[in-house]
N, C-alpha and C positions, 0 to 999 in steps of 0.2 A: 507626398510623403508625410506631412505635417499630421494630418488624419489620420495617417493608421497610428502615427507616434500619440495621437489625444487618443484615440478609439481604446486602442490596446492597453493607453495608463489608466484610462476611467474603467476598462474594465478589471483591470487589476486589482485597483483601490476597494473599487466595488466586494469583489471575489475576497480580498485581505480581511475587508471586515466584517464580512461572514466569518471567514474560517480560525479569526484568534478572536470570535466572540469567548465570553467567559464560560468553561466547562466546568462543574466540580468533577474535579478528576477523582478525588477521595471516593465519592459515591459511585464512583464507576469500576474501583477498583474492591472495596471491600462492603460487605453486608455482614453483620451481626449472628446471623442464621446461619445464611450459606458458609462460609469465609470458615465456619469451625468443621463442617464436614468436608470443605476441598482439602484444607488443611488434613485431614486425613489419607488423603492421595500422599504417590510418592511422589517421589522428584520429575521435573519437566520433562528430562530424557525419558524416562522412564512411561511418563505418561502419552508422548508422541509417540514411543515404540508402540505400545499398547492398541494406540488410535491406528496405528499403520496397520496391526497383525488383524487386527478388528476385520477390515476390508481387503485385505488377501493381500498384505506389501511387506516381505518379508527383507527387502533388498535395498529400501531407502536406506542410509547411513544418518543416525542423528546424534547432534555435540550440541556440548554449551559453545556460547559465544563467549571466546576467548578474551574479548573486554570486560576489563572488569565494573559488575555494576549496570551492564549494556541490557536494555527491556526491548533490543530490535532481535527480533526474528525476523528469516526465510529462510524459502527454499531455493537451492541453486540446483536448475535442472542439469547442468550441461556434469555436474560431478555427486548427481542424483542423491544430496545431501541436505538434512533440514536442519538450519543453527537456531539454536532455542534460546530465548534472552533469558537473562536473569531474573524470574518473577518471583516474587515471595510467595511462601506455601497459602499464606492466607488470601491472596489477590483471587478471588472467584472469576475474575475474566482471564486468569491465564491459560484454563482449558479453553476457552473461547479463541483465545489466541492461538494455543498450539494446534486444535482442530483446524486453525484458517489455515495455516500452513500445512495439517496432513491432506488438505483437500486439494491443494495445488498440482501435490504428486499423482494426483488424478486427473489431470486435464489434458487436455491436447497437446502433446509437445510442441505441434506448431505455433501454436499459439504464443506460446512460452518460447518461443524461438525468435517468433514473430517481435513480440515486445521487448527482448532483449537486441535486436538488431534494428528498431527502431530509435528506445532509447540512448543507443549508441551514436546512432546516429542524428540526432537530434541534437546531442553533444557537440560531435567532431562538425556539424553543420553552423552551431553555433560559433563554434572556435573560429573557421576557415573565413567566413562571411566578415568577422571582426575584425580578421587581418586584412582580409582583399580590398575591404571598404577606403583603404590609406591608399594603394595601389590606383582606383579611378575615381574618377571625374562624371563621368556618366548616370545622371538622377536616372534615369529608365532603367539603366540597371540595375543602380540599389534597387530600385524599388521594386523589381522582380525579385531580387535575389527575397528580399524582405516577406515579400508575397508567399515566394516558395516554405520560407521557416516558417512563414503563420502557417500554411498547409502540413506541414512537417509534426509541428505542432499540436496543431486538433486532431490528425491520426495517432499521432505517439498517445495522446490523450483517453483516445476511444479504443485502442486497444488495451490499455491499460484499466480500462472501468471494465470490460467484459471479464479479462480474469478475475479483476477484485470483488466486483459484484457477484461473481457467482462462487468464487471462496467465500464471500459474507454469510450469503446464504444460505450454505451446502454447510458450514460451520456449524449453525446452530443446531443441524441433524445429527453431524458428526459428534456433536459434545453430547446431544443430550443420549445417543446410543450406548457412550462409553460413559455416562455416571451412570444410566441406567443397569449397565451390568455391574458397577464398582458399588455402587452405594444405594439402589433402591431407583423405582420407578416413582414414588413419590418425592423424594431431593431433586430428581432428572426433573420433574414436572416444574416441581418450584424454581429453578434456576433456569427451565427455559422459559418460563413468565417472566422470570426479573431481566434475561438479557437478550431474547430475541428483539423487542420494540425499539432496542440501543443498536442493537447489531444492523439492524434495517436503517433507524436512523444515521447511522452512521457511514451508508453510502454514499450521501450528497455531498460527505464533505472528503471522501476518497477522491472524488470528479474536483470540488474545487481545490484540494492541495494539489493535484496532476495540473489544474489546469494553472495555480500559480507558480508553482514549478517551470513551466514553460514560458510564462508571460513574463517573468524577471528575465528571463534570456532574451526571449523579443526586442522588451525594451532597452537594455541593454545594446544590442546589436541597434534597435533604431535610433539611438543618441549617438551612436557612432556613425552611422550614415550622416546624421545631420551637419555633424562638428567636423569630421574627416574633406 
């Protein structure tokens, strides 16, 4: 049990300092050029409506996120609604943003069904194992039950990279379709030079937040095997 408890922390530690390496967030969000003709677009809802009618989706439902100040968007399939964070007009990656999200409403329900009954489960799997661990006495146990949440785990993980990865992708199409028709085939060109290479880059670290997401629950549930 000791193993999986070192394996799972070195790779976590590992995975942490990738993923809060230092980003300029400022250059990811604004350009000098771009940043005065997005600022031109309306408002967020307005511009995911736009992105949905674009591809024949007359029927998503889209709101601001009612926190205030909140830069988190999705989409919730099961009440076919996209909540749109709060980006400033100048932020040239918020059509980036809100395109990832109208791409969602395109994908396989199952899928999206799939990874919402995973990640639930992933949860309530986590929960139940922390409590049961006080209950026995049995290392072969823990250390199955343990086994089963690292499997739990790496699937919640990998179905989570196929939706994201392929809304990363299908994003950069979808935004540069719709500045194309708002503002010009040459701005569309220039803004997918500047944000597809980020958009790509920014897969890997989609895969290691998911996968540190589940490894602080790992570990967590394996320090309580050890001490219980």
């Amino acid at each position: 049990m000791i193993y999986i408890f070192v394996s799972t922390l070195s790779l976590l530690v590992l995975l942490s300092i990738v993923y809060f390496k230092k980003i300029n967030y400022k250059e990811l969000k604004y350009d000098s050029e771009l940043s005065k003709d997005i600022e031109t677009l309306g408002e967020n809802v307005e511009i995911a409506t736009d992105i949905l009618k674009m591809h024949g989706n007359n029927h998503t439902k889209v709101e601001n996120n009612k926190e205030k100040n909140a830069k988190i968007s999705y989409y919730d399939h099961s009440k076919d609604k996209i909540v749109v964070g709060g980006f400033e007009k100048s932020e040239y990656t918020r059509i980036i943003n809100i395109a990832h999200e109208c791409v969602h409403t395109t994908q396989n329900k199952k899928y999206l069904v799939m990874n919402k009954v995973f990640s639930n489960l992933q949860i309530l799997y986590f929960l139940f194992v922390c409590i049961y661990f006080f209950y026995i006495d049995s290392k072969e146990l823990k250390l199955m039950l343990l086994v089963i949440q690292i499997f739990i785990w790496f699937i919640t993980t990998f179905v989570k990279m196929v939706i994201e990865s392929d809304a990363c992708y299908r994003s950069v199409q979808f935004a540069k379709d719709y500045l194309t028709q708002k503002i010009g085939q040459d701005t569309a060109a220039k803004f997918t030079d500047k944000v597809e290479i980020k958009v790509y880059e920014s897969i890997p670290m989609y895969f290691i937040n998911f996968l540190v997401q589940g490894g602080i629950m790992a570990i967590i549930a394996q320090i309580i095997a050890l001490i219980s």
